[in-house]
C-alpha positions as a LaTeX table, in Angstrom:
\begin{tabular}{lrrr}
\hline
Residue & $x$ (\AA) & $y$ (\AA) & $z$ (\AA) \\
\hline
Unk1 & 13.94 & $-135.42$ & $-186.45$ \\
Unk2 & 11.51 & $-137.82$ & $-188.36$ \\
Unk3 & 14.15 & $-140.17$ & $-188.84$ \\
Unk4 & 14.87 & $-140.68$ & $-185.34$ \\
Unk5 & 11.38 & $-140.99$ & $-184.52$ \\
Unk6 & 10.86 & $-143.61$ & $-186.79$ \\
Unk7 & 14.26 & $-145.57$ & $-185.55$ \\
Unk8 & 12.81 & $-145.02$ & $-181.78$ \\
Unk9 & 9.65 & $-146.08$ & $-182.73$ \\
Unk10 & 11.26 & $-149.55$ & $-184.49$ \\
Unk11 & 13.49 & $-150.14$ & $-181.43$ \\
Unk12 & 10.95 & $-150.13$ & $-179.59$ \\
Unk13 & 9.17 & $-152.78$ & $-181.54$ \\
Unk14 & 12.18 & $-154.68$ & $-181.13$ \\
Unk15 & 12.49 & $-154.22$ & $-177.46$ \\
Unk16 & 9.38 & $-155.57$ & $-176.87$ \\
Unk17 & 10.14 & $-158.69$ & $-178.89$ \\
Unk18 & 12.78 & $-158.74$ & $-176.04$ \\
Unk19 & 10.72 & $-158.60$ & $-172.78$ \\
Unk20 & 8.51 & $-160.82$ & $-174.32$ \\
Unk21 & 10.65 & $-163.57$ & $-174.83$ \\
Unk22 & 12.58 & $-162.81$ & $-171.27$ \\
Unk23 & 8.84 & $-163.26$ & $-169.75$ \\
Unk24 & 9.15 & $-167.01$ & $-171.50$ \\
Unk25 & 12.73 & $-167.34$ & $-170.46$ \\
Unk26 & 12.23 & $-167.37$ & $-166.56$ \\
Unk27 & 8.93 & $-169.25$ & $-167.00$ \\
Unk28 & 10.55 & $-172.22$ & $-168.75$ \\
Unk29 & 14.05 & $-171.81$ & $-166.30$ \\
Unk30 & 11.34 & $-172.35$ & $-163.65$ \\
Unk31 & 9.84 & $-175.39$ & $-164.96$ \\
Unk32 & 13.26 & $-176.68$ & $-165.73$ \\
Unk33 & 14.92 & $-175.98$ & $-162.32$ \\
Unk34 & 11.56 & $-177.64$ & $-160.56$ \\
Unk35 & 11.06 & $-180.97$ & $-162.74$ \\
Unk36 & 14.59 & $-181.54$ & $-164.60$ \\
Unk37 & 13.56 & $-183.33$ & $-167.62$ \\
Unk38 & 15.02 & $-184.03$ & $-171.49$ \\
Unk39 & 11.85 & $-182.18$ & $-171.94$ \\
Unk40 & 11.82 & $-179.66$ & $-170.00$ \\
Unk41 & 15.50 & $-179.28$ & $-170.75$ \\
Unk42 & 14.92 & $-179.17$ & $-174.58$ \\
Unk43 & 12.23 & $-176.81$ & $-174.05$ \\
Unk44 & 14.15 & $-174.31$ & $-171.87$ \\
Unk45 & 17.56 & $-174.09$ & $-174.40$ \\
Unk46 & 15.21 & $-173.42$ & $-177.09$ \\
Unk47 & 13.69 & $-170.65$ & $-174.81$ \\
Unk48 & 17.15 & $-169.64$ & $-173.82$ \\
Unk49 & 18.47 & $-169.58$ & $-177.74$ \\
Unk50 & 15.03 & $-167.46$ & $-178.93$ \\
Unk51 & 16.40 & $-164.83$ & $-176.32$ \\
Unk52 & 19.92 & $-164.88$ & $-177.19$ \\
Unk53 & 18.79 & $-163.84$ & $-181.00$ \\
Unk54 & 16.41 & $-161.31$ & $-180.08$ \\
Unk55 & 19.32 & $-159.78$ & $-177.44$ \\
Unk56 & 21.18 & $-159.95$ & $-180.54$ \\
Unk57 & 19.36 & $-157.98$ & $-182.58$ \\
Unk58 & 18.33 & $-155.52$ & $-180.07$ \\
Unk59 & 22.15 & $-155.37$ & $-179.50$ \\
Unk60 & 22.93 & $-154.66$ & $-183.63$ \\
Unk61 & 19.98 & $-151.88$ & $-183.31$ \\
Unk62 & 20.73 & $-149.88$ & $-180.37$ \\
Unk63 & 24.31 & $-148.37$ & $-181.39$ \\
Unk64 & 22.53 & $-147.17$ & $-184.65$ \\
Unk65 & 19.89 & $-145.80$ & $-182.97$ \\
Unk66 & 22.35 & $-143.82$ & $-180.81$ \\
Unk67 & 24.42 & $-142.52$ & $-183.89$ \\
Unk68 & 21.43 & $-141.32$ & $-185.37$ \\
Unk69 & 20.13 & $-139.70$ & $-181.93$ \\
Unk70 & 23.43 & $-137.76$ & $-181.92$ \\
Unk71 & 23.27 & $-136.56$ & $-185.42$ \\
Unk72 & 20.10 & $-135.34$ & $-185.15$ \\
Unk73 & 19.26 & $-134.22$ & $-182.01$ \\
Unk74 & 22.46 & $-133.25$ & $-180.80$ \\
Unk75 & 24.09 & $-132.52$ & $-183.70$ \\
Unk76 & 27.31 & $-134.03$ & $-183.19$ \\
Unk77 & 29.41 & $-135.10$ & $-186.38$ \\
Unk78 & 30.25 & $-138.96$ & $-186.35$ \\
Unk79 & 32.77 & $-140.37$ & $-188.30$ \\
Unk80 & 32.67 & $-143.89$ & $-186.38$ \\
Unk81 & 30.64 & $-146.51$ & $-187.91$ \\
Unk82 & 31.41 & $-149.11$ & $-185.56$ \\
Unk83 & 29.61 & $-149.84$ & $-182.06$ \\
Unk84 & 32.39 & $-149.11$ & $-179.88$ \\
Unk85 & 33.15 & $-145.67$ & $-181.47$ \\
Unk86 & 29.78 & $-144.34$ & $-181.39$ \\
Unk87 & 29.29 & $-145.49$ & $-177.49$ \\
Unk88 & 32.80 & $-143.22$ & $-177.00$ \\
Unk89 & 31.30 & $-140.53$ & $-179.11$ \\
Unk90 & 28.12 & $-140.33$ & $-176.70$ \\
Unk91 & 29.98 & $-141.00$ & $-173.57$ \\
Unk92 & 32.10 & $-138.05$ & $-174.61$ \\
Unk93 & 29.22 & $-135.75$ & $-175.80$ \\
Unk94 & 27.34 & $-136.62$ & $-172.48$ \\
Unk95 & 24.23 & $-138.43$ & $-173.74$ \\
Unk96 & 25.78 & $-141.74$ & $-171.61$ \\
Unk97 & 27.67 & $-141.94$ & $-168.68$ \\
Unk98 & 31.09 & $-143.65$ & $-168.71$ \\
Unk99 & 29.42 & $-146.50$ & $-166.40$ \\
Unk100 & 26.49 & $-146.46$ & $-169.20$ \\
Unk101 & 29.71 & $-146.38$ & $-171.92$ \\
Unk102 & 31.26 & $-149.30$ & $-170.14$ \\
Unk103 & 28.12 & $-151.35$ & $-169.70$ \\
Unk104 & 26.82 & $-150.99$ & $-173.70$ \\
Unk105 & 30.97 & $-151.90$ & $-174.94$ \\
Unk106 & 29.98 & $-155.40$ & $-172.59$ \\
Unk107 & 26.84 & $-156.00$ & $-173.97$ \\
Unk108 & 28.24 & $-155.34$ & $-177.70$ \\
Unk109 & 31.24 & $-157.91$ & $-176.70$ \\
Unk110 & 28.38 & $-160.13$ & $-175.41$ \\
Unk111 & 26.87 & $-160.08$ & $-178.30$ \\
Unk112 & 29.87 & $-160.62$ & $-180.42$ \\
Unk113 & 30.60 & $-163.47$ & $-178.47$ \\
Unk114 & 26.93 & $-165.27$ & $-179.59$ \\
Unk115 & 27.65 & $-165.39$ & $-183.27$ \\
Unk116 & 31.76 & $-166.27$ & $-182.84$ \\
Unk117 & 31.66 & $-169.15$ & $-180.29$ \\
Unk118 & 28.83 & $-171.61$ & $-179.48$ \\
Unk119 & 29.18 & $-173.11$ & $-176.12$ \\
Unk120 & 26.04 & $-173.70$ & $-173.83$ \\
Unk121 & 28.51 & $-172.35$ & $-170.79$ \\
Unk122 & 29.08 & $-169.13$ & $-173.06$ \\
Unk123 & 25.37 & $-169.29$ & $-173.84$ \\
Unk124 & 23.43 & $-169.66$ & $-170.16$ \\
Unk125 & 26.35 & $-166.88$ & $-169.11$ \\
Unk126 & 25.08 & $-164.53$ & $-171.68$ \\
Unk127 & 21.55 & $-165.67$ & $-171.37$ \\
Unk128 & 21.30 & $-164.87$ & $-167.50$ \\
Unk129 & 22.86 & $-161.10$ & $-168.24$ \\
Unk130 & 20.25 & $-160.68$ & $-170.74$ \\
Unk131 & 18.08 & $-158.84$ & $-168.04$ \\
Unk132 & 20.12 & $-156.31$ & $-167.21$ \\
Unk133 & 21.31 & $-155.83$ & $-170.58$ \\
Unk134 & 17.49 & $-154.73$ & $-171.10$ \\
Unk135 & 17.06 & $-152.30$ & $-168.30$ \\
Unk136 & 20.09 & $-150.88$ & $-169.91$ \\
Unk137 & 18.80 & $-150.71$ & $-173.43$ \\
Unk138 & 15.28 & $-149.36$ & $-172.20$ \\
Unk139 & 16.55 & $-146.37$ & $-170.04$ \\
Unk140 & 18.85 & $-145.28$ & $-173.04$ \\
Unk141 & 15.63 & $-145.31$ & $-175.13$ \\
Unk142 & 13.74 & $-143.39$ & $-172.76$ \\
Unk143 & 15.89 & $-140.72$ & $-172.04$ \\
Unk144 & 16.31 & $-140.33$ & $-175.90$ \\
Unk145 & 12.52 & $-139.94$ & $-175.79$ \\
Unk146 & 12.60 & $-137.03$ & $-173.31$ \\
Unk147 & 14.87 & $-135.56$ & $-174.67$ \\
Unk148 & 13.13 & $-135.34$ & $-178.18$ \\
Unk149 & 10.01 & $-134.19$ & $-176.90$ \\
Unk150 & 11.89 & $-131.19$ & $-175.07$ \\
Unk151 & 13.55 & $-130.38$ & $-178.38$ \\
\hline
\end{tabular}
């Protein structure tokens, strides 16, 4: 169970990272929206970009975090070591819903998408879905929280 923890305990650290930089990312879309500028445009893409990577990483994180939640708390047997099948393997074992399951394969394909294709349309699309790809990310974390401190 220390493992875990100490995974939890990380992704959190990472998560934070995340709503920081979201914080940043409406305050300079603001600015930009209100007084169109080079500046201000500059300013916000590099704002926008700073989000995309931590989304990313967030992204790479939370599927491991998962596999090792299921291992150890529920201790289910994995044999996937790719995103996709160890989202199926917790939809299945009940940990996620299917609409959870469904959301976390888009945000992985999101993801994908950032370090495959550069294109500021591909970019602003991701950027703006970043939000709710957070609420996402933080209820999964939570409930893994409650559930370790019932075990």
């Amino acid at each position: 169970m220390e493992r875990v923890n100490e995974k939890i305990i990380d992704y959190f650290d990472a998560l934070k990272t995340l709503e920081n930089v979201l914080k940043r990312f409406y305050e300079y879309k603001n600015i930009y929206l209100a007084h169109p500028s080079d500046e201000n445009e500059e300013s916000f893409f590099i704002v926008r970009d700073a989000t995309i990577q931590r989304f990313e990483y967030c992204t790479d994180l939370i599927w491991k975090v998962i596999k090792v939640y299921l291992e150890e708390i529920e201790k289910a047997h994995i044999e996937s070591y790719y995103p996709r099948g160890i989202i199926r393997n917790a939809v299945t074992s009940g940990f996620l819903s299917e609409v959870e399951g469904l959301e976390l394969t888009e945000m992985v394909e999101s993801r994908n998408k950032t370090s495959h294709i550069y294109h500021q349309e591909i970019a602003d699309s991701i950027a703006n879905k970043i939000p709710g790809y957070y609420i996402l990310m933080k209820k999964i974390i939570d409930r893994m929280q409650v559930a370790i401190i019932k075990n």
